[in-house]
DSSP file (Angstrom, degrees, kcal/mol; ACC not computed):
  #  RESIDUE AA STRUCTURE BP1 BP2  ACC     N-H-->O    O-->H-N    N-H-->O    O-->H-N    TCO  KAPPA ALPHA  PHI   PSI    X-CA   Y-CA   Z-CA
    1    1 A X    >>        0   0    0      0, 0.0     4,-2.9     0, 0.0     3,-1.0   0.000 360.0 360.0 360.0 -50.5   -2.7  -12.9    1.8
    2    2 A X  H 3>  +     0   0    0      1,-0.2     4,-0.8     2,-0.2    16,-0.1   0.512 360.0  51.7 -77.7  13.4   -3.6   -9.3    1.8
    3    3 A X  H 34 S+     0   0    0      2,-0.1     4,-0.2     3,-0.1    -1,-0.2   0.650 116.0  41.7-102.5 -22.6   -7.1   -9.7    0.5
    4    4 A X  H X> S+     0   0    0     -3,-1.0     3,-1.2     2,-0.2     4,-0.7   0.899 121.2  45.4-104.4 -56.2   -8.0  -12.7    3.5
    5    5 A X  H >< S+     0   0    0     -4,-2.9     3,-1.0     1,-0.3    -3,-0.1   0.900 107.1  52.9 -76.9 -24.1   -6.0  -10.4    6.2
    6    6 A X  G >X S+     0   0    0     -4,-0.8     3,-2.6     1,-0.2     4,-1.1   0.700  93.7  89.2 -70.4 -11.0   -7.7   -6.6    5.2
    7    7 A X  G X4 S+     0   0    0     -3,-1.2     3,-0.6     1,-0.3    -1,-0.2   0.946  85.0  43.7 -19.5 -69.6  -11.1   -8.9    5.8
    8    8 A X  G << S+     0   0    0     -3,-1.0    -1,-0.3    -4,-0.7     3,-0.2   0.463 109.5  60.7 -78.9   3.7  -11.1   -8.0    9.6
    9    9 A X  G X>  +     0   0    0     -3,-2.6     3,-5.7     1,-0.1     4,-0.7   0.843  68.8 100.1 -77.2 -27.3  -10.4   -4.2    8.8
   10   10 A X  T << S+     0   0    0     -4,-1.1     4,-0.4    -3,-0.6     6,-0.1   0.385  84.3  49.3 -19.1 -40.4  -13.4   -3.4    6.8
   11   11 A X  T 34 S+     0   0    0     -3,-0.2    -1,-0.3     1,-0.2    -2,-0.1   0.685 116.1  40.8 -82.7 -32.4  -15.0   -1.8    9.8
   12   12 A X  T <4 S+     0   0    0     -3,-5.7    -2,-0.3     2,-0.1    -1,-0.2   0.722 133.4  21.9 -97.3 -25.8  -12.0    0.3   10.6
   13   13 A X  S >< S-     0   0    0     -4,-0.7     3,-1.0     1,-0.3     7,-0.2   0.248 105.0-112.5-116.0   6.5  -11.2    1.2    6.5
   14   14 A X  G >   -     0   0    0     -4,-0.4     3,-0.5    -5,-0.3    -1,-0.3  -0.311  58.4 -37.8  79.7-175.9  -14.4    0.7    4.6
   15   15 A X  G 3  S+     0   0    0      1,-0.2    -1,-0.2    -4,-0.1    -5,-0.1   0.547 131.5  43.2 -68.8   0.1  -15.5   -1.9    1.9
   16   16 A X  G X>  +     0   0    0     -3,-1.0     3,-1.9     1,-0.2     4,-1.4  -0.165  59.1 163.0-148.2  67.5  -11.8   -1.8    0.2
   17   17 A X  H <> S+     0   0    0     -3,-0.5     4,-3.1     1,-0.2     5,-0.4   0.848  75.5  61.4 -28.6 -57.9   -8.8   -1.9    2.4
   18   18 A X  H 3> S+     0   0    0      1,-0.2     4,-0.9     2,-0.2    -1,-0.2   0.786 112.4  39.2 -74.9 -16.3   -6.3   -2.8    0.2
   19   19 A X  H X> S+     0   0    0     -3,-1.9     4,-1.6     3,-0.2     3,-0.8   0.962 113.9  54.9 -74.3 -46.1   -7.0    0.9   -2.1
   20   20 A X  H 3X S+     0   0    0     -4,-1.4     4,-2.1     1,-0.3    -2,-0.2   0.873 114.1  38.4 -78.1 -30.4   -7.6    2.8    1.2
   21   21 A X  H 3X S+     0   0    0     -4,-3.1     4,-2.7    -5,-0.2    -1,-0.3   0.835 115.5  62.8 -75.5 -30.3   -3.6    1.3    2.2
   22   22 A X  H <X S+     0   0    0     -4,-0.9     4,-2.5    -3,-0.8     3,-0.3   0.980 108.5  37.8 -45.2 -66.7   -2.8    2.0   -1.8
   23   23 A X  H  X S+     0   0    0     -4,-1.6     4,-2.9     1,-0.3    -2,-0.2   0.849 113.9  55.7-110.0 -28.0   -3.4    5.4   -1.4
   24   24 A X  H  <>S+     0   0    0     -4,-2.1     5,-1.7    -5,-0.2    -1,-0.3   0.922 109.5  43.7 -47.3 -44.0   -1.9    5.6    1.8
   25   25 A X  H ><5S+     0   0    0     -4,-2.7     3,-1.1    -3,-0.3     4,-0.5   0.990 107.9  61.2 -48.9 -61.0    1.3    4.3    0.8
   26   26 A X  H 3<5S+     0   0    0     -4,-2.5     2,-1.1     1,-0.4    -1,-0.2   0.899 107.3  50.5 -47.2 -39.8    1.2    6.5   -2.4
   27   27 A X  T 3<5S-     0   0    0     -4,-2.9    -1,-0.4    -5,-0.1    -2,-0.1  -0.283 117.1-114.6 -53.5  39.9    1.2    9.4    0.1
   28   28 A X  T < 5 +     0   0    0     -3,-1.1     2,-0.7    -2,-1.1    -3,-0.2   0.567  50.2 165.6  39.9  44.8    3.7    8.5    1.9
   29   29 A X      < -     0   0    0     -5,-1.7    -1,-0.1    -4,-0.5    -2,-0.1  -0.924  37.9-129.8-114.9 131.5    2.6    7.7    5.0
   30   30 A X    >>  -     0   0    0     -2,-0.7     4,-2.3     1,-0.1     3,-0.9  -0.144  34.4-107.1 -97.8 154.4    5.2    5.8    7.0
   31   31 A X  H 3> S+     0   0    0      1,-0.3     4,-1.0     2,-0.2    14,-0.2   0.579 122.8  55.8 -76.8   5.4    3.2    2.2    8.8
   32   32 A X  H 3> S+     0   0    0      2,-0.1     4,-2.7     3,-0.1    -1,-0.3   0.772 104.2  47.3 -97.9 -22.4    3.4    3.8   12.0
   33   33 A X  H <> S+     0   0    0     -3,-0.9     4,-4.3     2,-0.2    -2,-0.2   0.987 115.3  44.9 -46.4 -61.2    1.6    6.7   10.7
   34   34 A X  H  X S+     0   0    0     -4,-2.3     4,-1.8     2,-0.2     5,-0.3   0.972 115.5  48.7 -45.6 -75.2   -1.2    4.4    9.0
   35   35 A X  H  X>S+     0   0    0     -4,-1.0     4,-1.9     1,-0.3     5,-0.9   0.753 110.9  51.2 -59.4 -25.4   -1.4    2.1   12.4
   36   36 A X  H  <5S+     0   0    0     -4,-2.7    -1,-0.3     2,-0.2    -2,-0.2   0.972 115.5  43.1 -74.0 -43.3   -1.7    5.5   14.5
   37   37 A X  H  <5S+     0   0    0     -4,-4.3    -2,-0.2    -5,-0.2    -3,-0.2   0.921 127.1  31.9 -56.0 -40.2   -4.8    6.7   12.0
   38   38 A X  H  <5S-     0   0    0     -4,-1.8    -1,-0.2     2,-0.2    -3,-0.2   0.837 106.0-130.5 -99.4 -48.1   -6.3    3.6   12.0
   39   39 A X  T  <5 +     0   0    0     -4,-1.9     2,-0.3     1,-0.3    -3,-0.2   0.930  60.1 136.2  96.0  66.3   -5.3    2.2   15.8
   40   40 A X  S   <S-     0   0    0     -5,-0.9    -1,-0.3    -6,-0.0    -2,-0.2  -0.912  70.2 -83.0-143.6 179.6   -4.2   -0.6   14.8
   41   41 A X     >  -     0   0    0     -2,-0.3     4,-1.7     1,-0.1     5,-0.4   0.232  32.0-145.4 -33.6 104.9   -1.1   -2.7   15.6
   42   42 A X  H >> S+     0   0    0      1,-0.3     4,-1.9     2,-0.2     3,-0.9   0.872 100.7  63.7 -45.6 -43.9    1.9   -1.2   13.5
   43   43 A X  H >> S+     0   0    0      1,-0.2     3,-3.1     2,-0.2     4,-1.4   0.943 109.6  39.0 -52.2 -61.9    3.3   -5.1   13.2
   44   44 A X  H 3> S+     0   0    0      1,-0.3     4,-0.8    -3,-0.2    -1,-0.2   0.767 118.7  46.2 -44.8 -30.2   -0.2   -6.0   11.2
   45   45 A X  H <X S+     0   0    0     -4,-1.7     4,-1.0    -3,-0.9    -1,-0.3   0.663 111.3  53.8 -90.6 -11.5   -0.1   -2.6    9.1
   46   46 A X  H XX S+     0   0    0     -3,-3.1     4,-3.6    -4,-1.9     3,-0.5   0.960 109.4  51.6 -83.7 -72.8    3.7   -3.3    8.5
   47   47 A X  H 3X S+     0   0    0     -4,-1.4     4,-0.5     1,-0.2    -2,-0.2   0.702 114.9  35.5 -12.1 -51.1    2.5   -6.8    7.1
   48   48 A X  H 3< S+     0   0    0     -4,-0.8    -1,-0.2     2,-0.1     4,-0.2   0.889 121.1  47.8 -95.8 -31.1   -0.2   -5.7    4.5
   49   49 A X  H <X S+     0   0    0     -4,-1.0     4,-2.4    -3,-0.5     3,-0.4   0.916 109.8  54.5 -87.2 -44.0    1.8   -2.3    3.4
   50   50 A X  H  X S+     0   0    0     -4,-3.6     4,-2.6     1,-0.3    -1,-0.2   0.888 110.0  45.1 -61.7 -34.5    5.2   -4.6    3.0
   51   51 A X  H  X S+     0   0    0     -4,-0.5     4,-0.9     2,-0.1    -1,-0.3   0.604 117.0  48.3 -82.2   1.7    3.1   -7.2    0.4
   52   52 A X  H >> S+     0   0    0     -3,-0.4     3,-2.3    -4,-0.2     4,-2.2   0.839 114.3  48.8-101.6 -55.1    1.6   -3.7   -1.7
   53   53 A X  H 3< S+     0   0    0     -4,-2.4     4,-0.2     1,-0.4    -2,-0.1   0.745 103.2  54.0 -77.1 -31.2    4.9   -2.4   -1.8
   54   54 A X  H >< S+     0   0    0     -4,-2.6     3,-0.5    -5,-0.2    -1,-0.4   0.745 102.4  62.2 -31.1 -55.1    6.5   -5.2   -2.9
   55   55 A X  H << S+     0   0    0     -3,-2.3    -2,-0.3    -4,-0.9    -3,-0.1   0.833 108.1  43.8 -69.3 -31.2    4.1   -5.2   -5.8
   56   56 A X  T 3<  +     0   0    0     -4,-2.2     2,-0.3     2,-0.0    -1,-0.2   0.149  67.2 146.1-138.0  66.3    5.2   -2.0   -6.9
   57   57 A X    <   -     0   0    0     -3,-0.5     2,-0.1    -4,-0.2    -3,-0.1  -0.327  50.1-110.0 -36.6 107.1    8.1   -1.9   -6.9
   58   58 A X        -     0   0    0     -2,-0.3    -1,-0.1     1,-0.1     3,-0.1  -0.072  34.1-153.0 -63.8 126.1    9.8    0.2   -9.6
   59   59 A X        -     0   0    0      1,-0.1     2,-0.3    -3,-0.1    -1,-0.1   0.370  34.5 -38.7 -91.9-119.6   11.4   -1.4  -11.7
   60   60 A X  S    S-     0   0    0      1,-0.1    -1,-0.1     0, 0.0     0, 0.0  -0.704  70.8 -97.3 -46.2 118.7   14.6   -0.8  -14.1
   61   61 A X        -     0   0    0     -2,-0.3     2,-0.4    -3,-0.1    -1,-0.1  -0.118  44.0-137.5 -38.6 126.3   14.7    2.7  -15.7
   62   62 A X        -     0   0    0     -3,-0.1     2,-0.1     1,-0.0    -1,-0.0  -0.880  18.1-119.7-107.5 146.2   13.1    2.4  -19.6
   63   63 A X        -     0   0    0     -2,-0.4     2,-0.4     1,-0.0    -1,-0.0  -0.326  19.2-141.0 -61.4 139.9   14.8    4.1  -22.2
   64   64 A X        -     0   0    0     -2,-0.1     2,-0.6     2,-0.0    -1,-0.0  -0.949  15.7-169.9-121.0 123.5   12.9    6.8  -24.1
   65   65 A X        -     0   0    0     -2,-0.4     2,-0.3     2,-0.0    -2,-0.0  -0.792   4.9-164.2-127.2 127.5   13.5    7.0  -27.8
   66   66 A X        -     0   0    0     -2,-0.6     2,-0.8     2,-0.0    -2,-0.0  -0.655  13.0-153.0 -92.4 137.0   12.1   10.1  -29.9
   67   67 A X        -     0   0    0     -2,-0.3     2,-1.0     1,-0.0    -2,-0.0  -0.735  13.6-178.3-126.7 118.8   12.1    9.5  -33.9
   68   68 A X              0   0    0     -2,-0.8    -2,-0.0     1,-0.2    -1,-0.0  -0.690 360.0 360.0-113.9 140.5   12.3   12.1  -35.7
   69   69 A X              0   0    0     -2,-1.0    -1,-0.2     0, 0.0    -2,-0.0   0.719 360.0 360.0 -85.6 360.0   12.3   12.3  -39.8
C-alpha cells in the first residue's frame, strides 16, 4: 500500500517517498508537520506515516549478556 499510494507524491518528495517520510518520522515530525511541509492533506500523510510506523515498531527489550573468563 505505501509504495502504490507515495506514487502520486514523487513530484512533491522526489524519486523515493517512502525514505524522504523514513527520515521524517525518525525526526520526529508529527503528520501535521509533514502535511504542512509538503501541502498535502494530513489524512493521506497520516495514512502512509501510520503503515512505516507500524513497521517499526520496537519491539520487546533484548537482554544483553557480557561473558567474561
Amino acid at each position: 500500500m505505501l509504495e502504490s499510494c507515495t506514487l502520486e507524491f514523487r513530484d512533491k518528495m522526489g524519486p523515493d517517498p517512502k525514505r524522504v517520510l523514513r527520515c521524517f518520522v525518525d525526526l520526529g515530525l508529527s503528520d501535521h508537520e509533514i502535511a504542512r511541509y509538503f501541502d498535502i492533506p494530513k489524512p493521506q500523510i497520516s495514512s502512509l506515516t501510520n503503515a512505516l510506523r507500524r513497521c517499526s515498531a520496537p519491539g520487546p527489550p533484548v537482554a544483553v549478556f557480557i561473558h567474561r573468563p
